[in-house]
Backbone as a printed PyTorch tensor [residue, N CA C, xyz], in Angstrom:
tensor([[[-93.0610, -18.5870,  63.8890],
         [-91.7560, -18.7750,  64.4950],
         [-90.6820, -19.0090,  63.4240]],

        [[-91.2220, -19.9700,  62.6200],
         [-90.0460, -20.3780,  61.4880],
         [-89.5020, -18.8910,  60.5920]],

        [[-90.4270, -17.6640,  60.4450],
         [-90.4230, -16.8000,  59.9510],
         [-89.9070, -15.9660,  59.9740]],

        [[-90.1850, -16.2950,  61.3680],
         [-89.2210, -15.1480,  62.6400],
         [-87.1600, -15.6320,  62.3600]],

        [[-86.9370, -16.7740,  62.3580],
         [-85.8110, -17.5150,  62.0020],
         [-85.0050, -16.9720,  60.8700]],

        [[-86.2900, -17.2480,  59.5330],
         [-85.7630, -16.6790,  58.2270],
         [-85.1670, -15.3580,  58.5040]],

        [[-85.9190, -14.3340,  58.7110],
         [-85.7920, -12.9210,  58.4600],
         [-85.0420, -12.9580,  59.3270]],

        [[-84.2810, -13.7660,  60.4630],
         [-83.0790, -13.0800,  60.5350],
         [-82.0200, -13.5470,  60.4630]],

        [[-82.3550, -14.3880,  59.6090],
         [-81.1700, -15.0450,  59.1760],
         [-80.7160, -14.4080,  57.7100]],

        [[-81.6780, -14.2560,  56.9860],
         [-81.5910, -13.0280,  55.8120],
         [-80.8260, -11.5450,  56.1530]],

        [[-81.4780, -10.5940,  57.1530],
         [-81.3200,  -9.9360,  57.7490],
         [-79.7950,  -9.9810,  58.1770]],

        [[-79.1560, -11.1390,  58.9410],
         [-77.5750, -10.9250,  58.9730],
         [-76.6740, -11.3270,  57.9370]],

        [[-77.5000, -11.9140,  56.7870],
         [-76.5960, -12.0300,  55.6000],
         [-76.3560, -10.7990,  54.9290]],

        [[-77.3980,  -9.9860,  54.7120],
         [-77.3500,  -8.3920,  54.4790],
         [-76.7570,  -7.5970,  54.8480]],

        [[-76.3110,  -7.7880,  56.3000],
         [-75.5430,  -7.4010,  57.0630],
         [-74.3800,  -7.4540,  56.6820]],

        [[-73.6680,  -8.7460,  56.8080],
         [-72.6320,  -9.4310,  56.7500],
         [-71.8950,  -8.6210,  54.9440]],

        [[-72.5010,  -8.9430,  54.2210],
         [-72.2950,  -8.4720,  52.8280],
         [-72.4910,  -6.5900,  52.7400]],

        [[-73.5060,  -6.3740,  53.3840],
         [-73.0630,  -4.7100,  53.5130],
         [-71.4800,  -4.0810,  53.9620]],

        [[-71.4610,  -4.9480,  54.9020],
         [-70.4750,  -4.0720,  55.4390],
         [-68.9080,  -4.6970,  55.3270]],

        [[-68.9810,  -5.7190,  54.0160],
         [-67.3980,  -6.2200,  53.5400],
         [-67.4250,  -5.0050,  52.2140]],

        [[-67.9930,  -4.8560,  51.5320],
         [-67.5500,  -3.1350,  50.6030],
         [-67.4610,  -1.9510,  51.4250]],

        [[-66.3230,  -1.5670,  50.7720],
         [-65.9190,  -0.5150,  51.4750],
         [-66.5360,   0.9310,  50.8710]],

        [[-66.6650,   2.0660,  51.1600],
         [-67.3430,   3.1330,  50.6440],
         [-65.7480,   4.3810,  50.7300]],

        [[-66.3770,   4.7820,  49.6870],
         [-65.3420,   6.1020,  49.1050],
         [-66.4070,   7.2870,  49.3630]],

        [[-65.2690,   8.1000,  50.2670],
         [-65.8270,   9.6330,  50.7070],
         [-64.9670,  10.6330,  49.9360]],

        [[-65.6310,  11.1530,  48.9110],
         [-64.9980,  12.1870,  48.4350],
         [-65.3920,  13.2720,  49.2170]],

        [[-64.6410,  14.0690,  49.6340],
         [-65.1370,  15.3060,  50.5720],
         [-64.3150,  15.8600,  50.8160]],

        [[-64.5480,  17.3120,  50.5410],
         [-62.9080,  18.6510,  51.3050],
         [-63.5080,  19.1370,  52.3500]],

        [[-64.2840,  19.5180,  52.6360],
         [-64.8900,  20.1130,  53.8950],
         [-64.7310,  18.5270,  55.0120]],

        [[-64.1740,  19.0510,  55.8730],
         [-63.5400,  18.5520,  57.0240],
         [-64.8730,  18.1900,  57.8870]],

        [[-65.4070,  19.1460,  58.3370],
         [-66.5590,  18.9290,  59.2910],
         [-67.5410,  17.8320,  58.4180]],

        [[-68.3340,  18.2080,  57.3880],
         [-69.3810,  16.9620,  56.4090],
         [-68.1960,  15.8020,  56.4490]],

        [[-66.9490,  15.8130,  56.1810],
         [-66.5540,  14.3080,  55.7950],
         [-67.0610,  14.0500,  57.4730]],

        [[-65.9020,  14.7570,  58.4140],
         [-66.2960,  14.0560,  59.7540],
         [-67.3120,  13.4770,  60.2940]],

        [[-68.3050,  14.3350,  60.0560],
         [-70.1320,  13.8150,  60.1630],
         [-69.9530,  12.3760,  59.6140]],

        [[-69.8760,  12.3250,  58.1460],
         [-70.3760,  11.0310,  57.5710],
         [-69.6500,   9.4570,  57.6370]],

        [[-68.3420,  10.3240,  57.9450],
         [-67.5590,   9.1810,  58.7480],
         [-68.1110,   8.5000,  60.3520]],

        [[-68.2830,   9.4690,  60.6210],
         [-68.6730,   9.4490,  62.4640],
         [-70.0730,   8.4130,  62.2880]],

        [[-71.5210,   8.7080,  61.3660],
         [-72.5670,   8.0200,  61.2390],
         [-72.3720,   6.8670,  60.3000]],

        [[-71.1420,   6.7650,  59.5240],
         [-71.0010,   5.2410,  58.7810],
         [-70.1620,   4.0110,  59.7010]],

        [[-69.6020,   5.1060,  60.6210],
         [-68.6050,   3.6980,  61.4400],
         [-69.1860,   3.0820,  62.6620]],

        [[-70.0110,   4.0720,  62.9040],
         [-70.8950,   3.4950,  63.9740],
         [-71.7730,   2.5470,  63.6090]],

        [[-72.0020,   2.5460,  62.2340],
         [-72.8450,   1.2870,  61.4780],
         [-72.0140,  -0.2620,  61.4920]],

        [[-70.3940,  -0.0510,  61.6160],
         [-69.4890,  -0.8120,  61.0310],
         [-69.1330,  -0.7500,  59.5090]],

        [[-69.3390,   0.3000,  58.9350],
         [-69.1850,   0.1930,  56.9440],
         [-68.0140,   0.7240,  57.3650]],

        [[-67.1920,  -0.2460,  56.0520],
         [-65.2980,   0.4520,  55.7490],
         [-65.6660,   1.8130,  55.1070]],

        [[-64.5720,   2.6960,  55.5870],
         [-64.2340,   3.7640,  54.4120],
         [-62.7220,   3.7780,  53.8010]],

        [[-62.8310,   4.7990,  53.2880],
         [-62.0390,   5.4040,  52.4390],
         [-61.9030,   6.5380,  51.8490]],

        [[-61.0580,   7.4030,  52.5330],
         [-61.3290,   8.5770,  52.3670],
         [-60.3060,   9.5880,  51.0020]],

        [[-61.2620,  10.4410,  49.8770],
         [-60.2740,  10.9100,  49.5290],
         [-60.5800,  12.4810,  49.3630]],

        [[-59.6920,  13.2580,  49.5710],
         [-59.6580,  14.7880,  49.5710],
         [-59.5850,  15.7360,  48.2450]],

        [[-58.9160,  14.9750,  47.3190],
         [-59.1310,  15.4810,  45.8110],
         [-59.2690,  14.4060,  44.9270]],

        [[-59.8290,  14.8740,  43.8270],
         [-60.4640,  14.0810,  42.8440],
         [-59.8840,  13.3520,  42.2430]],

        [[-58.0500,  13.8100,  41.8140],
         [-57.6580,  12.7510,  41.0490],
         [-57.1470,  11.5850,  42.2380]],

        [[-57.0080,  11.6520,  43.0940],
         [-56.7790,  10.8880,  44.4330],
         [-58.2540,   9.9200,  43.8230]],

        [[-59.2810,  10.0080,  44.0460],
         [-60.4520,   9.1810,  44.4680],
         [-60.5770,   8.2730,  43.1360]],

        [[-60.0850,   8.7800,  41.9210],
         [-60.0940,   8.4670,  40.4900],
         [-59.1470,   6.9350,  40.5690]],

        [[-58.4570,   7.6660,  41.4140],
         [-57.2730,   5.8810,  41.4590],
         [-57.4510,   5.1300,  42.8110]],

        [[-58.1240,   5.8160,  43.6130],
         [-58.8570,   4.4150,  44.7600],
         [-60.2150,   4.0050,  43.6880]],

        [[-60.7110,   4.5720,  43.2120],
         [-61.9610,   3.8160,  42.6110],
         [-61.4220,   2.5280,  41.6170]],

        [[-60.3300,   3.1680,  40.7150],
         [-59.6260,   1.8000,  40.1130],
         [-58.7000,   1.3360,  40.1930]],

        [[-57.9510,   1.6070,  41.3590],
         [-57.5580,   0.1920,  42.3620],
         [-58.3230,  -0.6920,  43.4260]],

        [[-59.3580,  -0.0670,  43.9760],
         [-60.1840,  -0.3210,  44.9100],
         [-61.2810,  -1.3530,  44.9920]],

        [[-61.7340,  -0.5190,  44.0750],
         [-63.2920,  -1.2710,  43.3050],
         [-64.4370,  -0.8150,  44.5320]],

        [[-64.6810,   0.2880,  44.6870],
         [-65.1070,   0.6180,  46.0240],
         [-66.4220,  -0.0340,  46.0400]],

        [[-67.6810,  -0.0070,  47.0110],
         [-68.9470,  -0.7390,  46.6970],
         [-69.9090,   0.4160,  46.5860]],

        [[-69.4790,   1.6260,  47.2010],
         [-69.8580,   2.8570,  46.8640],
         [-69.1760,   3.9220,  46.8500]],

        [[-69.4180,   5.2740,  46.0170],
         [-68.7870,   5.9610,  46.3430],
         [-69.9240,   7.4850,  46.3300]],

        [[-69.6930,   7.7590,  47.9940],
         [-70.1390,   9.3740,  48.1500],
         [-69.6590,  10.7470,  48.1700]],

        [[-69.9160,  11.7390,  47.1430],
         [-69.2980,  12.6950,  46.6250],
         [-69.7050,  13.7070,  46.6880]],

        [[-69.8620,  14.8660,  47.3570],
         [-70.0270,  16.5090,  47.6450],
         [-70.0160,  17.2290,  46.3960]],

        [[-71.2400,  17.7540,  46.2950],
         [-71.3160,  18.3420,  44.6290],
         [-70.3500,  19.3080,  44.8970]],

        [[-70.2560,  20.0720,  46.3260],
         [-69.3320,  21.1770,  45.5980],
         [-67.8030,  21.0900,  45.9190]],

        [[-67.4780,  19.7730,  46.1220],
         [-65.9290,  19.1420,  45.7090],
         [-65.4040,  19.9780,  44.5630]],

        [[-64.3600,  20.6170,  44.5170],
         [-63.7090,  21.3810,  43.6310],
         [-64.6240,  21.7890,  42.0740]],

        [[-66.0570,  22.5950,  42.7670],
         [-67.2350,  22.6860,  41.8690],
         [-67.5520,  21.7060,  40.9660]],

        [[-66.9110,  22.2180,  39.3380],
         [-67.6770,  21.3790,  38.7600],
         [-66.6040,  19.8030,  38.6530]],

        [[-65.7390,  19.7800,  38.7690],
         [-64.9030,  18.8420,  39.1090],
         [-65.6850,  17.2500,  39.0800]],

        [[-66.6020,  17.3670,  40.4200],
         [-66.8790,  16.2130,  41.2670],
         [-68.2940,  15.5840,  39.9910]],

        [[-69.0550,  16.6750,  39.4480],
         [-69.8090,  16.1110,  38.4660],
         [-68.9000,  15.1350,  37.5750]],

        [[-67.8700,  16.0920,  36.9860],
         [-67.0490,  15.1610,  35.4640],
         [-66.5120,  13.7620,  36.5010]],

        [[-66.4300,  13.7690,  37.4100],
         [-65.7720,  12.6380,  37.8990],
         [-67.2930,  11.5720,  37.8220]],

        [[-68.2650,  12.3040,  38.6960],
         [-69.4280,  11.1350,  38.5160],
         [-69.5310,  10.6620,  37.1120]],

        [[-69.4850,  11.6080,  36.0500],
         [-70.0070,  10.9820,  34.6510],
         [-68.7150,  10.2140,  34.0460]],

        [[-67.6650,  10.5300,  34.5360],
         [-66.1840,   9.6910,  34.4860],
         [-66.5820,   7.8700,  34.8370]],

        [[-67.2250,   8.2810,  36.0490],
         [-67.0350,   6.2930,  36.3770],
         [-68.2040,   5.7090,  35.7810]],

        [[-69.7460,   6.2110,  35.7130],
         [-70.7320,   6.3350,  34.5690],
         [-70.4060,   5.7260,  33.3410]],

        [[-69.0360,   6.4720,  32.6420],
         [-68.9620,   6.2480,  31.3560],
         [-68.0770,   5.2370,  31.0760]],

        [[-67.2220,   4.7640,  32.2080],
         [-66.6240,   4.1470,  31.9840],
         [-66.6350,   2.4680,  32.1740]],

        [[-66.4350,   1.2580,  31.4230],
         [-67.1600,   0.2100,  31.6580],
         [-66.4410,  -0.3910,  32.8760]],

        [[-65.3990,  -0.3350,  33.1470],
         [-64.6970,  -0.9860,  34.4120],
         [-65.4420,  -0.1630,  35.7010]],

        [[-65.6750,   0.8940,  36.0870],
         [-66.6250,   1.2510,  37.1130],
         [-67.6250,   1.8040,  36.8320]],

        [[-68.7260,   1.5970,  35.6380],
         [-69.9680,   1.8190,  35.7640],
         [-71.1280,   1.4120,  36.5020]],

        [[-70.8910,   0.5850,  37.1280],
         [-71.5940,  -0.2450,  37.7590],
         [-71.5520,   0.3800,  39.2620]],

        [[-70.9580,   0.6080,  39.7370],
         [-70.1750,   1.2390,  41.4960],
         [-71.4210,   2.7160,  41.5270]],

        [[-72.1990,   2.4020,  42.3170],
         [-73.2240,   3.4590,  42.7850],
         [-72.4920,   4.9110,  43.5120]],

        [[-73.5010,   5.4270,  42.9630],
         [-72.8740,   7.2710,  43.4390],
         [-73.6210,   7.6600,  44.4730]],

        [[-73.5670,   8.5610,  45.1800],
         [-74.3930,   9.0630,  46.0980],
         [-73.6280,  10.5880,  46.4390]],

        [[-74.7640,  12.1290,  45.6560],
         [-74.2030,  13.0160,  45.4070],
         [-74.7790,  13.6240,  46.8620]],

        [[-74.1960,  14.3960,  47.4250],
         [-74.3870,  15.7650,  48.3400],
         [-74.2030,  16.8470,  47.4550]],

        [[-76.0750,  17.3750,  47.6150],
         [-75.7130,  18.5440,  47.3400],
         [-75.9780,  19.5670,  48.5420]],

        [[-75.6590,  21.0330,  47.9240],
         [-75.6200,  22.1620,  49.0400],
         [-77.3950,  22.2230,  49.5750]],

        [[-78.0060,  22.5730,  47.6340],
         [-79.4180,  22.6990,  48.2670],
         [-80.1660,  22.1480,  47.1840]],

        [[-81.6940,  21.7820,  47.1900],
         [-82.7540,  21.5180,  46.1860],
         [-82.3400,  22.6790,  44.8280]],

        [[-82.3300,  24.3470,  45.3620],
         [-81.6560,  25.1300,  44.2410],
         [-79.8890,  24.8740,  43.6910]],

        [[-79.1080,  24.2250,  44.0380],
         [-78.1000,  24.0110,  43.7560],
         [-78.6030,  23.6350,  42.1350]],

        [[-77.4930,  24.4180,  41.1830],
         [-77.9790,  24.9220,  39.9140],
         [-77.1860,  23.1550,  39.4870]],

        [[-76.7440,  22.4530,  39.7410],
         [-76.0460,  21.0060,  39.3770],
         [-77.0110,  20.1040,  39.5890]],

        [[-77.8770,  20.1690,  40.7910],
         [-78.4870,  18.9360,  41.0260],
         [-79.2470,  18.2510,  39.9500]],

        [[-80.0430,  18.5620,  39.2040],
         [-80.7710,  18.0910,  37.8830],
         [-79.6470,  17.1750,  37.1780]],

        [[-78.3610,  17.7610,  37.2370],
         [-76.7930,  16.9670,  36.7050],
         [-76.4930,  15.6310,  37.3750]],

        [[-77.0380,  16.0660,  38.5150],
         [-76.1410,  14.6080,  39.8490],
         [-77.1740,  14.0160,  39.4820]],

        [[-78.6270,  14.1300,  39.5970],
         [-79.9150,  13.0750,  39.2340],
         [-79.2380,  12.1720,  38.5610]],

        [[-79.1510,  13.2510,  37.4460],
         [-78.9030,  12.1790,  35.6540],
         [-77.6580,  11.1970,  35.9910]],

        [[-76.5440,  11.5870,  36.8830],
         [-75.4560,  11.1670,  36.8240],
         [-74.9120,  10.3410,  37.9450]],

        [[-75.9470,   9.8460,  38.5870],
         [-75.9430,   9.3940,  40.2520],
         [-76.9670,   8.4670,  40.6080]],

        [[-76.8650,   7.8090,  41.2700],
         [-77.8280,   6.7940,  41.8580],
         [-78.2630,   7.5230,  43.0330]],

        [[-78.0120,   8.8390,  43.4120],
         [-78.9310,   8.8100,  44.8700],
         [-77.8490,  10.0730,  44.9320]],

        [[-79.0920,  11.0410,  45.9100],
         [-78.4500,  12.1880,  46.4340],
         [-79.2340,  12.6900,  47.4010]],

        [[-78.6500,  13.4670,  48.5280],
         [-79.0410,  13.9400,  49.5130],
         [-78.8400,  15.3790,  49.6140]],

        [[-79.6190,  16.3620,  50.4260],
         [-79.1860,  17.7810,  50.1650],
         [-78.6290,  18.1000,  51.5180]],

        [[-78.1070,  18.9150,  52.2960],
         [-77.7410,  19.1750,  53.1610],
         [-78.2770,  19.9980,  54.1890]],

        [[-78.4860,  20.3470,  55.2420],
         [-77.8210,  19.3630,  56.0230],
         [-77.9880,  18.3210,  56.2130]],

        [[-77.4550,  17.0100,  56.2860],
         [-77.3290,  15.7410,  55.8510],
         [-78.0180,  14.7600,  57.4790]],

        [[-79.0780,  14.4350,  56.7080],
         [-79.8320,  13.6440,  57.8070],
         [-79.2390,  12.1090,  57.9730]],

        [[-79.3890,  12.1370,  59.3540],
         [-78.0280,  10.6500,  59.7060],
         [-79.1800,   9.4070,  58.7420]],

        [[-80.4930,   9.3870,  59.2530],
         [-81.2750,   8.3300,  58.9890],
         [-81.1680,   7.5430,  57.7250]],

        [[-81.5040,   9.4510,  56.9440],
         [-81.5030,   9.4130,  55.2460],
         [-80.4910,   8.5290,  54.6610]],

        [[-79.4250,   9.3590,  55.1820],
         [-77.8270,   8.9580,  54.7460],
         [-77.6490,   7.3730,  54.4400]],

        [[-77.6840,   6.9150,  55.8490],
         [-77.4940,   5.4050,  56.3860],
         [-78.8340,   4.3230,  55.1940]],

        [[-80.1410,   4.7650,  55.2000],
         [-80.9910,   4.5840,  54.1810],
         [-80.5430,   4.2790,  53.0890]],

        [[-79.7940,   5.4040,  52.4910],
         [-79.4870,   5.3040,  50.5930],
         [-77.8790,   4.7780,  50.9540]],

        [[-77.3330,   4.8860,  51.7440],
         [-76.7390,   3.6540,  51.3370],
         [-76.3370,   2.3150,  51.4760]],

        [[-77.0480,   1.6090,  52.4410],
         [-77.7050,   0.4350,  52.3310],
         [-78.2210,   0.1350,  51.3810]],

        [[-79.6440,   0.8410,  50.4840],
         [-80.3540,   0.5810,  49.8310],
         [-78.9900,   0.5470,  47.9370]],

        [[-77.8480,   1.7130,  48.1110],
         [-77.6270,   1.5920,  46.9780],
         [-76.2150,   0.3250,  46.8750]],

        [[-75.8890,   0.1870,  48.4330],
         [-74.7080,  -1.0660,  48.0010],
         [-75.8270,  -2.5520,  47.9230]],

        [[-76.8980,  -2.4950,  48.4020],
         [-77.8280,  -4.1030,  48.1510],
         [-78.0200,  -3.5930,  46.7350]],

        [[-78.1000,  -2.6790,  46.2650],
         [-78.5110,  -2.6180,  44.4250],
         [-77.1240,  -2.8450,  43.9630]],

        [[-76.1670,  -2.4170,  44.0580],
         [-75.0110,  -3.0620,  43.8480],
         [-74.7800,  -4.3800,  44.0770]],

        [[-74.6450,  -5.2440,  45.2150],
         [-74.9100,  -6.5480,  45.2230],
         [-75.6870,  -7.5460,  44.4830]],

        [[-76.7350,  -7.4280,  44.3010],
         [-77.7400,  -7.8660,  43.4830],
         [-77.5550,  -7.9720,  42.0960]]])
């Protein structure tokens, strides 16, 4: 019983702290942002949405987002230099990535690995989605 107590009392602290960071959607395709908006708000997670890259470059450092998810083929190779942009940089190196790519053959993905905390291929499974990023804002927290 007492156990039963803990875990959920743990359980809504996780909660509680998931869903005060807000998440950055880099995305031009209208329909994928809509999707991932539609399966993150139904969770309760903030967004923030941005449509081009140098846009997302200055919510990330004004923002301090707790994640940010990015469409490999965001203005092609673009959305990579931006991942290895906050990577390299010490004020947002730390802020977890989470790449969409098109496919397993998408000739970048081996790039987003190296340059990303987490990626998904498309079409974008709600479960997956909701999964990695829980799992990458508690690695952020921590």
């Amino acid at each position: 019983m007492i156990f039963k107590k803990i875990k959920k009392y743990f359980s809504s602290q996780k909660q509680g702290l998931l869903h005060k960071k807000h998440i950055l959607v880099i995305c031009d395709a209208g329909k994928e942002r809509n999707y991932i908006k539609k399966v993150l708000k139904k969770r309760k997670f903030q967004l923030i949405n941005a449509d081009v890259l140098d846009e997302a470059w200055n919510i990330i450092n004004e923002q301090n987002p707790g994640l940010v998810i990015v469409n490999s083929n965001i203005a092609s190779e673009g959305s990579l230099d931006l991942c290895i942009k906050i990577k390299q940089d010490p004020k947002t190196k730390n802020i977890p990535i989470l790449a969409i790519a098109d496919s397993k053959n998408d000739a970048n993905v081996v790039d987003y690995v190296q340059n990303t905390d987490g990626y998904l291929i498309k079409p974008i499974n709600e479960k997956e989605l909701v999964k990695q990023v829980e799992a990458l804002i508690i690695k952020e927290i921590c």
